[in-house]
N, CA and C atoms of all chains as a GROMACS GRO file, in nm:
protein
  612
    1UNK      N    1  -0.786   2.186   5.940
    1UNK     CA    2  -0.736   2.306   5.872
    1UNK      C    3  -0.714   2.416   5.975
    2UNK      N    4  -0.598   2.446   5.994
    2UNK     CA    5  -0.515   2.530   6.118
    2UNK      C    6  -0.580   2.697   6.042
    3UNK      N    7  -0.635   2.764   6.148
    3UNK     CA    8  -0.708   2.908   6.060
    3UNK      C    9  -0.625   2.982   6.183
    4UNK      N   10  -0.611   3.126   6.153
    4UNK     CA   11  -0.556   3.212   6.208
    4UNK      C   12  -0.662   3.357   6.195
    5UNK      N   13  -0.646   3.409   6.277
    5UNK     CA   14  -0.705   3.534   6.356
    5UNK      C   15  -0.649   3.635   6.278
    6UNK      N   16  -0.640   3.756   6.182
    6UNK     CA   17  -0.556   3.863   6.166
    6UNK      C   18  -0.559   3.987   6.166
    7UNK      N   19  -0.516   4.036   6.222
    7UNK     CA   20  -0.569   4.155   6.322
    7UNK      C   21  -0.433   4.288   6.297
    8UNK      N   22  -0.488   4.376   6.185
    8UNK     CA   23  -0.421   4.515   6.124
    8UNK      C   24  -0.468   4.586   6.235
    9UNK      N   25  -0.352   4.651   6.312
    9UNK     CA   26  -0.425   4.738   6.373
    9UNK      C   27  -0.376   4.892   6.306
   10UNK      N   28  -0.416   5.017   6.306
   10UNK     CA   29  -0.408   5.140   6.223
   10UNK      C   30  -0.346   5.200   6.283
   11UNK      N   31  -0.242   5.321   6.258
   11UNK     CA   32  -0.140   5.375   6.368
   11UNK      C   33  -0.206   5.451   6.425
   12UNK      N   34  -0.204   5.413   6.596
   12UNK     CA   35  -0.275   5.500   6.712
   12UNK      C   36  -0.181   5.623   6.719
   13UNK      N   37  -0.291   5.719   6.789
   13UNK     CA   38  -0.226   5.884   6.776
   13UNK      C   39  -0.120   5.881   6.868
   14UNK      N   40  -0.130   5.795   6.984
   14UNK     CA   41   0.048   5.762   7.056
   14UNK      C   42   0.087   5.615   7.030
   15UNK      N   43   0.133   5.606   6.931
   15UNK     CA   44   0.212   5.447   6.946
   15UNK      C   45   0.271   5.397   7.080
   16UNK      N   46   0.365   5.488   7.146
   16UNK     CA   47   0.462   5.400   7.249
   16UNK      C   48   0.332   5.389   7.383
   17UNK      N   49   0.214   5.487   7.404
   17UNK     CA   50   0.128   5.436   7.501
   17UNK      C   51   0.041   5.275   7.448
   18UNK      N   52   0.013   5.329   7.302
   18UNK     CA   53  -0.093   5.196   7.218
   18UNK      C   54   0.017   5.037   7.267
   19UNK      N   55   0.157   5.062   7.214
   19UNK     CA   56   0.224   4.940   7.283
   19UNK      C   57   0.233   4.906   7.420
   20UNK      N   58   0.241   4.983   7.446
   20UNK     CA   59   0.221   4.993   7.648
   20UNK      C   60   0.138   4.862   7.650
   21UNK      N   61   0.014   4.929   7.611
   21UNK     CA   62  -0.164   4.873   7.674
   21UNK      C   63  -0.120   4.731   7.583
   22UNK      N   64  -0.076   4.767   7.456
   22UNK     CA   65  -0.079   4.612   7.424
   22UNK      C   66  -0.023   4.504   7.459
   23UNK      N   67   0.106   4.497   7.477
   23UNK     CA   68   0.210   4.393   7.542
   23UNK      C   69   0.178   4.408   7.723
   24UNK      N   70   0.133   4.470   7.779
   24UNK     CA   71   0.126   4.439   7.934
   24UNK      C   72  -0.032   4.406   7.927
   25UNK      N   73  -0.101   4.471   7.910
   25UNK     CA   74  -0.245   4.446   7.895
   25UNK      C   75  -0.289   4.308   7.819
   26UNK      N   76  -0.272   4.356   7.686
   26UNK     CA   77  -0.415   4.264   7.606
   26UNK      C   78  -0.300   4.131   7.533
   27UNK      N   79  -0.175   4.127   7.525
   27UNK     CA   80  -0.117   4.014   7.479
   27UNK      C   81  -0.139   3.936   7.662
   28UNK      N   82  -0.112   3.955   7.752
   28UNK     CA   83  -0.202   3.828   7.868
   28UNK      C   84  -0.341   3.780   7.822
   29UNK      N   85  -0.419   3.852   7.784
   29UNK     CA   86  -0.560   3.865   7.740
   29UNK      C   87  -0.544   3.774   7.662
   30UNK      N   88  -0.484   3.766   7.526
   30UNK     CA   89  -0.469   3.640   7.458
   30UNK      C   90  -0.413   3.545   7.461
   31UNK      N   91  -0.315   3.552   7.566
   31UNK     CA   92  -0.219   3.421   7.594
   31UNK      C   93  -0.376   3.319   7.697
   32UNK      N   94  -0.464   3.371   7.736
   32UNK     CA   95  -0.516   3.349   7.814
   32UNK      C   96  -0.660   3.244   7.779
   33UNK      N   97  -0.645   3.260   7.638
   33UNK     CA   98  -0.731   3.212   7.547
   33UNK      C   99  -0.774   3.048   7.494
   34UNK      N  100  -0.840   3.017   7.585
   34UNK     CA  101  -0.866   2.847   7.543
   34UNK      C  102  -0.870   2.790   7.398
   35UNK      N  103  -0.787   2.759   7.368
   35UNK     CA  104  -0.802   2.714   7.240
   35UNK      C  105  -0.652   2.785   7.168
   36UNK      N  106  -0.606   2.874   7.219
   36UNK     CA  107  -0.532   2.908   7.154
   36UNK      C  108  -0.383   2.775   7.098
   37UNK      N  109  -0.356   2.848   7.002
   37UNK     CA  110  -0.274   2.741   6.988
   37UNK      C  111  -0.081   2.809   6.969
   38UNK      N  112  -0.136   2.922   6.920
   38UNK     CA  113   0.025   3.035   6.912
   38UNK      C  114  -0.026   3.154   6.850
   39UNK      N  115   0.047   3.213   6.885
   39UNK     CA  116   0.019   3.381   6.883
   39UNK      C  117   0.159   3.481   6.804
   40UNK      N  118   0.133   3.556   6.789
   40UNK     CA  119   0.218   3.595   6.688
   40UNK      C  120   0.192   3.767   6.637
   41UNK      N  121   0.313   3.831   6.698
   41UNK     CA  122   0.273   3.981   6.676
   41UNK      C  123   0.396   4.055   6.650
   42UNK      N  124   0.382   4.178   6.596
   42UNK     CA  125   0.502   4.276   6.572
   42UNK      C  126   0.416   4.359   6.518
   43UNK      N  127   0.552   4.472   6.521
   43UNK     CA  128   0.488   4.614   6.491
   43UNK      C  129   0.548   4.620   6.323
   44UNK      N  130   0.467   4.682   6.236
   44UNK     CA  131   0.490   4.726   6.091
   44UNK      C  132   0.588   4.799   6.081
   45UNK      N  133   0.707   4.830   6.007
   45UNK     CA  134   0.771   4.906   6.057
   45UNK      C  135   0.811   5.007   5.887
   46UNK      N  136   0.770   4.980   5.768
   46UNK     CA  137   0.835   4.960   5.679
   46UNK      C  138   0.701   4.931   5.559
   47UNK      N  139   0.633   5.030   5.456
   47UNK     CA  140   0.550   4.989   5.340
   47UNK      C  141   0.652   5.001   5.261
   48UNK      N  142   0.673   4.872   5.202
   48UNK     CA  143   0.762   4.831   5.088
   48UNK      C  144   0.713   4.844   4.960
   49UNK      N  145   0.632   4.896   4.940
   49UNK     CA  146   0.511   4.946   4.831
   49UNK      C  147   0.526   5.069   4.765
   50UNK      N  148   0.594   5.128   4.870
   50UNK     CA  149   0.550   5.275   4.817
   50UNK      C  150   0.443   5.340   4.908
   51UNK      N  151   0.355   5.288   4.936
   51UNK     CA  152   0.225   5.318   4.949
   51UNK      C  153   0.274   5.400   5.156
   52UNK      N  154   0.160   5.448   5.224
   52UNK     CA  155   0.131   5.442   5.327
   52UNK      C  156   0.199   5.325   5.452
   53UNK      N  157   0.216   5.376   5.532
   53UNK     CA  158   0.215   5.226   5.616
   53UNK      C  159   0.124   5.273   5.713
   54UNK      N  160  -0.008   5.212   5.627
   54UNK     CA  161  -0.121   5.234   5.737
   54UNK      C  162  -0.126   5.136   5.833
   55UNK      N  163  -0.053   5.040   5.875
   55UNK     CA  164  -0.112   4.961   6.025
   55UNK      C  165   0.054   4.984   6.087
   56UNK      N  166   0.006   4.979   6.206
   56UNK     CA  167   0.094   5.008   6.279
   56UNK      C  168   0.151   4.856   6.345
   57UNK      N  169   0.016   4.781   6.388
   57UNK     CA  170   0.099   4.637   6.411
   57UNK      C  171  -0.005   4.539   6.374
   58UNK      N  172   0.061   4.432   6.371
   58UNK     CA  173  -0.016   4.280   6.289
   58UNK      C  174   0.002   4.181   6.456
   59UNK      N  175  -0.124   4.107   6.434
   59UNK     CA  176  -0.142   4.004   6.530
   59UNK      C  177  -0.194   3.916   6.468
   60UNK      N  178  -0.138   3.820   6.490
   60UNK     CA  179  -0.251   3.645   6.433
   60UNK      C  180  -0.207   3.545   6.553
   61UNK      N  181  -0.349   3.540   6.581
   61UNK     CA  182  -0.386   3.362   6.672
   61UNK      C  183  -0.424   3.297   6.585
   62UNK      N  184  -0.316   3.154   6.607
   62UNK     CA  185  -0.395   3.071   6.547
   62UNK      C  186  -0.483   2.956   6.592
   63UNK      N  187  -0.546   2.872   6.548
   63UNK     CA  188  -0.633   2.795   6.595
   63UNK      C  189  -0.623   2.632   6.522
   64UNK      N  190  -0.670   2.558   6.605
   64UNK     CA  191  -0.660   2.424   6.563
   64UNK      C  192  -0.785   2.437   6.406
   65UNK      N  193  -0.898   2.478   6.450
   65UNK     CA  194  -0.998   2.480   6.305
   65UNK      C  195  -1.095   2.574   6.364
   66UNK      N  196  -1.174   2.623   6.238
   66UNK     CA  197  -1.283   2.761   6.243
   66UNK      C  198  -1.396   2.750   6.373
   67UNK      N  199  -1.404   2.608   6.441
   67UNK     CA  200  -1.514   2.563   6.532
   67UNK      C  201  -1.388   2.641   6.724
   68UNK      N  202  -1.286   2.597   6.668
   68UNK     CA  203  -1.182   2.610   6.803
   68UNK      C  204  -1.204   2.791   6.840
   69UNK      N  205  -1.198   2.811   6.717
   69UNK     CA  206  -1.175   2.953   6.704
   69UNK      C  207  -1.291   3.024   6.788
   70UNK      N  208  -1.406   2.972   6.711
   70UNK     CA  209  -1.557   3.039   6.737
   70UNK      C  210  -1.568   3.024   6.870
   71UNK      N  211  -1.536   2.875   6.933
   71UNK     CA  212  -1.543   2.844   7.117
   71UNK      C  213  -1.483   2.945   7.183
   72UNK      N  214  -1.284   2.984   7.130
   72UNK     CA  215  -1.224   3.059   7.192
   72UNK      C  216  -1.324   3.208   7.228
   73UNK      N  217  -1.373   3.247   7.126
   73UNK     CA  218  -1.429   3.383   7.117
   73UNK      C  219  -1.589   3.385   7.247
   74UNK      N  220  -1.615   3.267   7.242
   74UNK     CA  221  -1.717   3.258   7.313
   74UNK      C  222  -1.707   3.240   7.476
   75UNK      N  223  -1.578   3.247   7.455
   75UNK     CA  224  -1.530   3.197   7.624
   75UNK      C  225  -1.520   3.307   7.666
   76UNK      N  226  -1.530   3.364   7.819
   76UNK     CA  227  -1.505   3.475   7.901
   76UNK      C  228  -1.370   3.521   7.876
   77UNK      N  229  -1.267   3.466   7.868
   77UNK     CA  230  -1.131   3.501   7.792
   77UNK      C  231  -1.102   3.572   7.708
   78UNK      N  232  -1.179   3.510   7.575
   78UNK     CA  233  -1.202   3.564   7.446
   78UNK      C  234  -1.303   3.652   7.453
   79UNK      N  235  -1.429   3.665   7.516
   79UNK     CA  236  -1.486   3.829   7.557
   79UNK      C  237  -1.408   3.960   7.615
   80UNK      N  238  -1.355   3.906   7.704
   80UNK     CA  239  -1.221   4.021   7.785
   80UNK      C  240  -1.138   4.016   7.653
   81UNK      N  241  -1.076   3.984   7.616
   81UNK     CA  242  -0.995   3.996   7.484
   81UNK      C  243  -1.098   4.072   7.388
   82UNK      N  244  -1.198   4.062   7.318
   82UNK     CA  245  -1.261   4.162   7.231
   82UNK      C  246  -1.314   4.263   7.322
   83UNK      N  247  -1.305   4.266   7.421
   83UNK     CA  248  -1.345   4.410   7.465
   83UNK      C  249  -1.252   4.456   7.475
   84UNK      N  250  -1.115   4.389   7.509
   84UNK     CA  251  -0.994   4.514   7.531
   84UNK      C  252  -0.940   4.552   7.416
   85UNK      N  253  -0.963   4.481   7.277
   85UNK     CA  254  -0.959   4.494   7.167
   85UNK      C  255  -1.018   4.591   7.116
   86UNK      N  256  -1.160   4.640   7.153
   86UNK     CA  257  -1.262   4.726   7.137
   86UNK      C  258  -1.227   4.842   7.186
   87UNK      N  259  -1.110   4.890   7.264
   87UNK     CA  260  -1.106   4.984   7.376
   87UNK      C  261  -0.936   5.040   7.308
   88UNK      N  262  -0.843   4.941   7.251
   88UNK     CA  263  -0.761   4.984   7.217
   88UNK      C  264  -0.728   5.006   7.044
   89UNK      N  265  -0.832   4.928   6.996
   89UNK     CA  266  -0.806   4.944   6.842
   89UNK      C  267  -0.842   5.088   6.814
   90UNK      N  268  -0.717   5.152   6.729
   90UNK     CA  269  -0.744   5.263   6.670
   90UNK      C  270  -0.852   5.237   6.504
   91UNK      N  271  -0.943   5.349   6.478
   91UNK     CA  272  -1.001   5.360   6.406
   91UNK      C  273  -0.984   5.232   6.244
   92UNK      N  274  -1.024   5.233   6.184
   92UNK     CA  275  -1.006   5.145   6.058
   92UNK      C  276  -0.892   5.025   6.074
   93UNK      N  277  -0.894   5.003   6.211
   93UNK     CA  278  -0.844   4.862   6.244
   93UNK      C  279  -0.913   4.781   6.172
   94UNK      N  280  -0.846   4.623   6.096
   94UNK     CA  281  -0.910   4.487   6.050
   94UNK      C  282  -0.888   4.412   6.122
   95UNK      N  283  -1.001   4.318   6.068
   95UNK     CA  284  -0.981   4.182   6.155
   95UNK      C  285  -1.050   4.085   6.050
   96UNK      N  286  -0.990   3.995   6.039
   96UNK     CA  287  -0.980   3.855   5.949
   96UNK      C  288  -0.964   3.725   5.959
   97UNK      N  289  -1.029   3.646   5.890
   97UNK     CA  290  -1.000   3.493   5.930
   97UNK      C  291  -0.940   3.449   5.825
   98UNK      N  292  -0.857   3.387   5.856
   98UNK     CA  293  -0.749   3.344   5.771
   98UNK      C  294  -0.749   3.167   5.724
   99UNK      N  295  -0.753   3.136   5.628
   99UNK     CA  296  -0.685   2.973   5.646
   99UNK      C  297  -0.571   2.964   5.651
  100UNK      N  298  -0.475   2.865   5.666
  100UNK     CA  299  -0.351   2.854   5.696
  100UNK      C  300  -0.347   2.778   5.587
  101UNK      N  301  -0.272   2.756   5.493
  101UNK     CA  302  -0.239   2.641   5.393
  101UNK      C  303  -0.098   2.584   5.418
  102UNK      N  304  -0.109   2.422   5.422
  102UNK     CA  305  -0.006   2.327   5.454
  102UNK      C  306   0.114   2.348   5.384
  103UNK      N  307   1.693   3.996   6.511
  103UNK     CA  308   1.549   4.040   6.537
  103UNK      C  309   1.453   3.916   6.435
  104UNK      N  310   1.387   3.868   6.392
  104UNK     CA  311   1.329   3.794   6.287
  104UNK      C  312   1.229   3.917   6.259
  105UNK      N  313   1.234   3.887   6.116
  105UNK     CA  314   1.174   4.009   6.030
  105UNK      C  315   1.060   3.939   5.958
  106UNK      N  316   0.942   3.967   5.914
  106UNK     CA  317   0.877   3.942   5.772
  106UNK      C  318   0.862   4.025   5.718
  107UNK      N  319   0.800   3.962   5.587
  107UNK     CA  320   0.768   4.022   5.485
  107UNK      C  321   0.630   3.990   5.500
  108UNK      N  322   0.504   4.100   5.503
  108UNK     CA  323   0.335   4.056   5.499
  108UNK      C  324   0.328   4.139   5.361
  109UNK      N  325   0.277   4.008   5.319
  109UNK     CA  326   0.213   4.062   5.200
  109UNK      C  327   0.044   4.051   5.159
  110UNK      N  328  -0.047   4.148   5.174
  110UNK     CA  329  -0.141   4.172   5.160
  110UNK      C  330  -0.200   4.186   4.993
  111UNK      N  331  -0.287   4.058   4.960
  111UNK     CA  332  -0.338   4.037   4.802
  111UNK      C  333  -0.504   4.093   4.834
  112UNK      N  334  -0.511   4.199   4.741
  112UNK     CA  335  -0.662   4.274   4.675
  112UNK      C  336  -0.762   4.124   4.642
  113UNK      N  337  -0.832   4.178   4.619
  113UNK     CA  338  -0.907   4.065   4.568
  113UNK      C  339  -0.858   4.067   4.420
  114UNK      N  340  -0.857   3.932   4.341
  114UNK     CA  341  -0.788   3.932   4.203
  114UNK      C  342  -0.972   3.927   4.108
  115UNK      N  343  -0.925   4.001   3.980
  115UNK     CA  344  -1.112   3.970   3.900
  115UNK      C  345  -1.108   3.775   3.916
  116UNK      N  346  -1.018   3.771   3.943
  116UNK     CA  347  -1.034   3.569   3.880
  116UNK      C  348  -0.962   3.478   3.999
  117UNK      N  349  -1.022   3.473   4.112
  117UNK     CA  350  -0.999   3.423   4.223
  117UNK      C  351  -0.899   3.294   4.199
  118UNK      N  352  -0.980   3.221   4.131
  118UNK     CA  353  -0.939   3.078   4.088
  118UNK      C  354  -0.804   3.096   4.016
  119UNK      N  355  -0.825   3.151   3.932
  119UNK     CA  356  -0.693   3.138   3.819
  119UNK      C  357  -0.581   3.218   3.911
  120UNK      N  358  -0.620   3.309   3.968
  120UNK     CA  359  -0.505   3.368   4.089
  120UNK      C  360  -0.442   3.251   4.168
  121UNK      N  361  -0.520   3.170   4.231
  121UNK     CA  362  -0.464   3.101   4.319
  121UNK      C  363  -0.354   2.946   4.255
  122UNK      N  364  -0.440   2.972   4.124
  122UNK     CA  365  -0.416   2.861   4.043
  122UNK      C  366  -0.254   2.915   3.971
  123UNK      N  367  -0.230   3.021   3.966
  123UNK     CA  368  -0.092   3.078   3.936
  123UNK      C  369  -0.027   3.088   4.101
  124UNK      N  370  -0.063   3.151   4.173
  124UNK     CA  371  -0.030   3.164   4.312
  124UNK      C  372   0.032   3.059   4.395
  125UNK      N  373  -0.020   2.948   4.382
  125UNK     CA  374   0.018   2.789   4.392
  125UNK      C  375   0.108   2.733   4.342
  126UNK      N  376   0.090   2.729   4.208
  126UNK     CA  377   0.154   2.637   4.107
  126UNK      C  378   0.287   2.750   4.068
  127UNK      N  379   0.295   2.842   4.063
  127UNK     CA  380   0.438   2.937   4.004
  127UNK      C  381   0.476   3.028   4.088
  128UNK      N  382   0.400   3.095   4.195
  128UNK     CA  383   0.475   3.197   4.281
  128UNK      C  384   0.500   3.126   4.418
  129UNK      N  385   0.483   3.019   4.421
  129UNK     CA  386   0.540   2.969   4.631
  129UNK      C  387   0.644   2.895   4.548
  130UNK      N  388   0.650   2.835   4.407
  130UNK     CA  389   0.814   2.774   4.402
  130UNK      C  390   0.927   2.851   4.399
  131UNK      N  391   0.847   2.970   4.341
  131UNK     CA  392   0.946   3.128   4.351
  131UNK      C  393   1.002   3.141   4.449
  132UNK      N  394   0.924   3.148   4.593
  132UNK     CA  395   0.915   3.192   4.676
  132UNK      C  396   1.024   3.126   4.752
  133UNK      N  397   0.993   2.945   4.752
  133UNK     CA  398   1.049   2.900   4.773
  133UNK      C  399   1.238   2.862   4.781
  134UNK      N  400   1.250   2.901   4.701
  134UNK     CA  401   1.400   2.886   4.618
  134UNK      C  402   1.478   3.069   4.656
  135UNK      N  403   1.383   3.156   4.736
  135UNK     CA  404   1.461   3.273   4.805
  135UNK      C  405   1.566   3.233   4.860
  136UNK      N  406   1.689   3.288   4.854
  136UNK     CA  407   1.792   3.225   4.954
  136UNK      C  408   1.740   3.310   5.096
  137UNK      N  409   1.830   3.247   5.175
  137UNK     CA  410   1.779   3.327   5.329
  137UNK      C  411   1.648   3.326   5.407
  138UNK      N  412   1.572   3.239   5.331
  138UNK     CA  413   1.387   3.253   5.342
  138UNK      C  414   1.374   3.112   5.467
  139UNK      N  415   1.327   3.181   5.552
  139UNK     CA  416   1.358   3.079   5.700
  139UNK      C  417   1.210   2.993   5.735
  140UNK      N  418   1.109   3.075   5.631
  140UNK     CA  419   0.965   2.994   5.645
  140UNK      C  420   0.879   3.114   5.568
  141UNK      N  421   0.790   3.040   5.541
  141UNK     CA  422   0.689   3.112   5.435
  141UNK      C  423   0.567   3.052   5.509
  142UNK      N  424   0.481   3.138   5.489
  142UNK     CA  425   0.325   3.098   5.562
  142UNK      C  426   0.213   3.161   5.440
  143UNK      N  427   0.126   3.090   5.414
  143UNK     CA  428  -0.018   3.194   5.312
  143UNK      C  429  -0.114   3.092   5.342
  144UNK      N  430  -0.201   3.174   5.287
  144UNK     CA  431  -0.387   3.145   5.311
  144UNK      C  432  -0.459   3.198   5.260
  145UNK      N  433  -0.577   3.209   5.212
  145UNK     CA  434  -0.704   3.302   5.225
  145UNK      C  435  -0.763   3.367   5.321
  146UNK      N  436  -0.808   3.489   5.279
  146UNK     CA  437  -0.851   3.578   5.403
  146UNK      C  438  -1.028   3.553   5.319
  147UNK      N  439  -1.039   3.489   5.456
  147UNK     CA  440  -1.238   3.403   5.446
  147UNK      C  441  -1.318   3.477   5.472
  148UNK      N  442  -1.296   3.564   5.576
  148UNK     CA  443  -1.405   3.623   5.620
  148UNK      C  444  -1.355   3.769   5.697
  149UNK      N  445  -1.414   3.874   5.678
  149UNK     CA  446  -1.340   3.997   5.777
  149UNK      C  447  -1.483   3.970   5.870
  150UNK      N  448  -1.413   3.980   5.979
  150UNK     CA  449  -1.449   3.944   6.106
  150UNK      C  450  -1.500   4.107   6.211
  151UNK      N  451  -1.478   4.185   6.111
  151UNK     CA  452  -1.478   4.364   6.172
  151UNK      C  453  -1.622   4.379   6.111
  152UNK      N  454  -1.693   4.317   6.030
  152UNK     CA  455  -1.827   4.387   5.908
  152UNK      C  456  -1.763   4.436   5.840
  153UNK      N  457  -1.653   4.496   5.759
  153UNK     CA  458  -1.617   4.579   5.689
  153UNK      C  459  -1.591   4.490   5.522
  154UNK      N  460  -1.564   4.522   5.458
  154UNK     CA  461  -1.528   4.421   5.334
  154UNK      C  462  -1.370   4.342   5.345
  155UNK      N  463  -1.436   4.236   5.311
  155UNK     CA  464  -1.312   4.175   5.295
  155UNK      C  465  -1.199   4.211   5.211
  156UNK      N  466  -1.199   4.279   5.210
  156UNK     CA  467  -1.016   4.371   5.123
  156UNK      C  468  -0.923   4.341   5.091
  157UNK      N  469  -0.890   4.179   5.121
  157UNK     CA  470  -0.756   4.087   5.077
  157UNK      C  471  -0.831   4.002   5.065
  158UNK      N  472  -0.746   3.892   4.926
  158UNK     CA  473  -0.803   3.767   4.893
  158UNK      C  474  -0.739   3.684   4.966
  159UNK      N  475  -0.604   3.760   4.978
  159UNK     CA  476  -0.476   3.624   5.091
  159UNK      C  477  -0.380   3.696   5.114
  160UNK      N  478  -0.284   3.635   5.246
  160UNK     CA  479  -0.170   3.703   5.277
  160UNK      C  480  -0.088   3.604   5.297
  161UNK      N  481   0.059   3.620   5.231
  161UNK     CA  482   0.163   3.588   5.248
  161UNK      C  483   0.252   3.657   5.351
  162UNK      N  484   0.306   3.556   5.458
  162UNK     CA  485   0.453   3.608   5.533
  162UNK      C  486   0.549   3.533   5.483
  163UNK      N  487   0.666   3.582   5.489
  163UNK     CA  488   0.805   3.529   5.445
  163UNK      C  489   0.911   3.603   5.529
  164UNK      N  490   0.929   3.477   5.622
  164UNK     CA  491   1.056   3.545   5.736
  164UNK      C  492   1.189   3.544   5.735
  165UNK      N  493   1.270   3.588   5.728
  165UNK     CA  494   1.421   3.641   5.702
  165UNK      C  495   1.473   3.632   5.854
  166UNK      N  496   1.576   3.606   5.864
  166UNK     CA  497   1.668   3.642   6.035
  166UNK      C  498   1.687   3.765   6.075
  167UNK      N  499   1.667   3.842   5.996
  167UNK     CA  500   1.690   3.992   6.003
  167UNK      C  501   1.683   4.089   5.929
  168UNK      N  502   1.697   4.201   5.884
  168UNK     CA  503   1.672   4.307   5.784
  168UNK      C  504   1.750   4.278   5.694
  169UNK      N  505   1.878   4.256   5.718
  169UNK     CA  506   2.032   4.268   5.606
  169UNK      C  507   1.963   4.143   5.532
  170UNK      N  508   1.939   4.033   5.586
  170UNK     CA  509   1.889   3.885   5.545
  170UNK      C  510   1.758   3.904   5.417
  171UNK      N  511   1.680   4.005   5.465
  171UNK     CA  512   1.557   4.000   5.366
  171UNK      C  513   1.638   4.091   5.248
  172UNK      N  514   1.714   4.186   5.291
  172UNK     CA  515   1.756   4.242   5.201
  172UNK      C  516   1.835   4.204   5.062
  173UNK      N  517   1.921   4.125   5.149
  173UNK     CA  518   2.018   4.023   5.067
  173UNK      C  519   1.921   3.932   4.967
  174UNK      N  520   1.822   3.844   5.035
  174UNK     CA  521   1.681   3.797   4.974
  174UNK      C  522   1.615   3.871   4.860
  175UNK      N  523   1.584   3.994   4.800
  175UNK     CA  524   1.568   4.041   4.768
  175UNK      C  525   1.654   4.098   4.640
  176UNK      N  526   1.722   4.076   4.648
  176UNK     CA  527   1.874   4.144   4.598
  176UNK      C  528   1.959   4.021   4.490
  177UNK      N  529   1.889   3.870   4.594
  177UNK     CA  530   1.943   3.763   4.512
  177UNK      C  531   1.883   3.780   4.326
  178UNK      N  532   1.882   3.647   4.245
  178UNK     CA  533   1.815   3.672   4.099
  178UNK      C  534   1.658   3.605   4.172
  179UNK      N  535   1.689   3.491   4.267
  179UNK     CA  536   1.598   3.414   4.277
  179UNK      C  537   1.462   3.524   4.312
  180UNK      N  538   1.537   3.646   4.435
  180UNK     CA  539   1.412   3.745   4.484
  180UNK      C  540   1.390   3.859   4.427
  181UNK      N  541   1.458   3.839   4.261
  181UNK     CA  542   1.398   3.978   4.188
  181UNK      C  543   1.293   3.844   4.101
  182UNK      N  544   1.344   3.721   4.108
  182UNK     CA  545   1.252   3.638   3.968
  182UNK      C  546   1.118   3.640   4.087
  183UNK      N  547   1.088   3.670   4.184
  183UNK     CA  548   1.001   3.629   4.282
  183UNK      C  549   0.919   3.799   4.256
  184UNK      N  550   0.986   3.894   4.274
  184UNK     CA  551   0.934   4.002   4.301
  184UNK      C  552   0.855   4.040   4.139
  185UNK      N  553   0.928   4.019   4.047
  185UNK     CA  554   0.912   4.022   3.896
  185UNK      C  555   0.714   3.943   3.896
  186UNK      N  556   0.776   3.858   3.958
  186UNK     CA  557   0.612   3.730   3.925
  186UNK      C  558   0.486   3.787   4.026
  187UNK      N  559   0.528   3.858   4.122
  187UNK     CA  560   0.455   3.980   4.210
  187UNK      C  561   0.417   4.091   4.146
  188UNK      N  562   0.498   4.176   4.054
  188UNK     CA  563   0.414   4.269   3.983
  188UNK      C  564   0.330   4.187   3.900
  189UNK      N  565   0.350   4.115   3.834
  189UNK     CA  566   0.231   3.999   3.710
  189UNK      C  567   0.160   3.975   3.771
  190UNK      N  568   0.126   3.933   3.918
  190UNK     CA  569   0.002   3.909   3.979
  190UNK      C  570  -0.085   3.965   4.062
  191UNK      N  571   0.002   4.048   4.145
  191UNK     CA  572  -0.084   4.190   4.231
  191UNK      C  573  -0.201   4.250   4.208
  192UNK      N  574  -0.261   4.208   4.218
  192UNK     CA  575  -0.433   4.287   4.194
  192UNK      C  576  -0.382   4.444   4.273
  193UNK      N  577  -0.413   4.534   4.197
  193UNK     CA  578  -0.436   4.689   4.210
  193UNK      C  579  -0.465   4.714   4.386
  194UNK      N  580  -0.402   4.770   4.450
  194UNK     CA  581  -0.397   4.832   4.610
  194UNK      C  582  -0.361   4.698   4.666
  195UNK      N  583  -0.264   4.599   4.632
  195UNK     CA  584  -0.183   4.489   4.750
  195UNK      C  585  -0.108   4.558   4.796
  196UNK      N  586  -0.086   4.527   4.901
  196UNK     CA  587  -0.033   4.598   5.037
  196UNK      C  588   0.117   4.505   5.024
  197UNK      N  589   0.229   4.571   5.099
  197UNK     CA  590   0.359   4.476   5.112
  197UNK      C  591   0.402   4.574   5.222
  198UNK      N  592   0.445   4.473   5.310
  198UNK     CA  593   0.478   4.556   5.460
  198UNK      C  594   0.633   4.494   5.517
  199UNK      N  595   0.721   4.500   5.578
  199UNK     CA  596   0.817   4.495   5.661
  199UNK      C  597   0.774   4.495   5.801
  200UNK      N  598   0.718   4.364   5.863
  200UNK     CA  599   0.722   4.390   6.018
  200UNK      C  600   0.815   4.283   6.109
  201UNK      N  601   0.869   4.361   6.241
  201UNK     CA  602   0.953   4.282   6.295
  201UNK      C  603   0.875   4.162   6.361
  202UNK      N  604   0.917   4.038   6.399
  202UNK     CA  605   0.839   3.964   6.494
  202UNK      C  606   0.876   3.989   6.606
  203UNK      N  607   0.790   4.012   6.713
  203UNK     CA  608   0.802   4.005   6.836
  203UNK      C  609   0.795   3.889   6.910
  204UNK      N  610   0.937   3.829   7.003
  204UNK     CA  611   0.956   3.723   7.050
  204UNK      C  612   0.863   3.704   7.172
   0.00000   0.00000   0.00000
């Protein structure tokens, strides 16, 4: 069962620096990730709701199964990745595990 | 550009019977979008931040481009799709427009 990573991040007080750090910085950080299997990001651009568009951008890694995942995170890779995660997520950022359904 | 559609589901009072409509009547909906280049959903298992888990599941549905989702949307098939979305939306689902980044 293929699970995915999902990761709301909340609009930072400078977007075009928050993208900076993200695409040169912390997307290597996850390309870098044992276990990874594909990665997958963009910026929100658009609440079709009505509502807010409270996240500014969406990320999901996915993973072969919930055990691949847990290794990735445990690896020095996946530490440098949650710390740079830790350093760039703006406030009421999520993060989620996802199943993938066939 | 490839576009989605993220669609963010509340938790429903009736998990089961949600998914059990969700399954069985809204992905054939979904399915039969003209222009609809791939559809992805799951359950959101676990928030991985401590915070509450705040979605029961998220749907993406990717289009080639804006005009494409639009047109999607616009068809009977993506108002009979959007129609079966208000009937099931648990109260604060989120629906977003984000681009994918290649």
């Amino acid at each position: 069962m293929t699970v995915k990573l999902v990761v709301l991040y909340t609009l930072p007080d400078d977007p075009d620096a928050f993208d900076e750090h993200y695409l040169g910085t912390h997307v290597p950080l996850v390309s870098a990730i044992p276990g990874l299997q594909r990665a997958e990001t963009g910026p929100l651009v658009t609440a079709l709701d009505g509502g807010e568009r409270t996240y500014h951008r969406i990320a999901e890694l996915y993973f072969a199964d919930q055990d691949a995942l847990g290794a990735a995170f445990g690896s020095p890779e996946g530490q440098a990745t949650a710390a740079d995660y830790q350093k760039i997520a703006p406030p009421g950022s999520r993060m989620f595990i996802a199943h993938v359904d066939d």
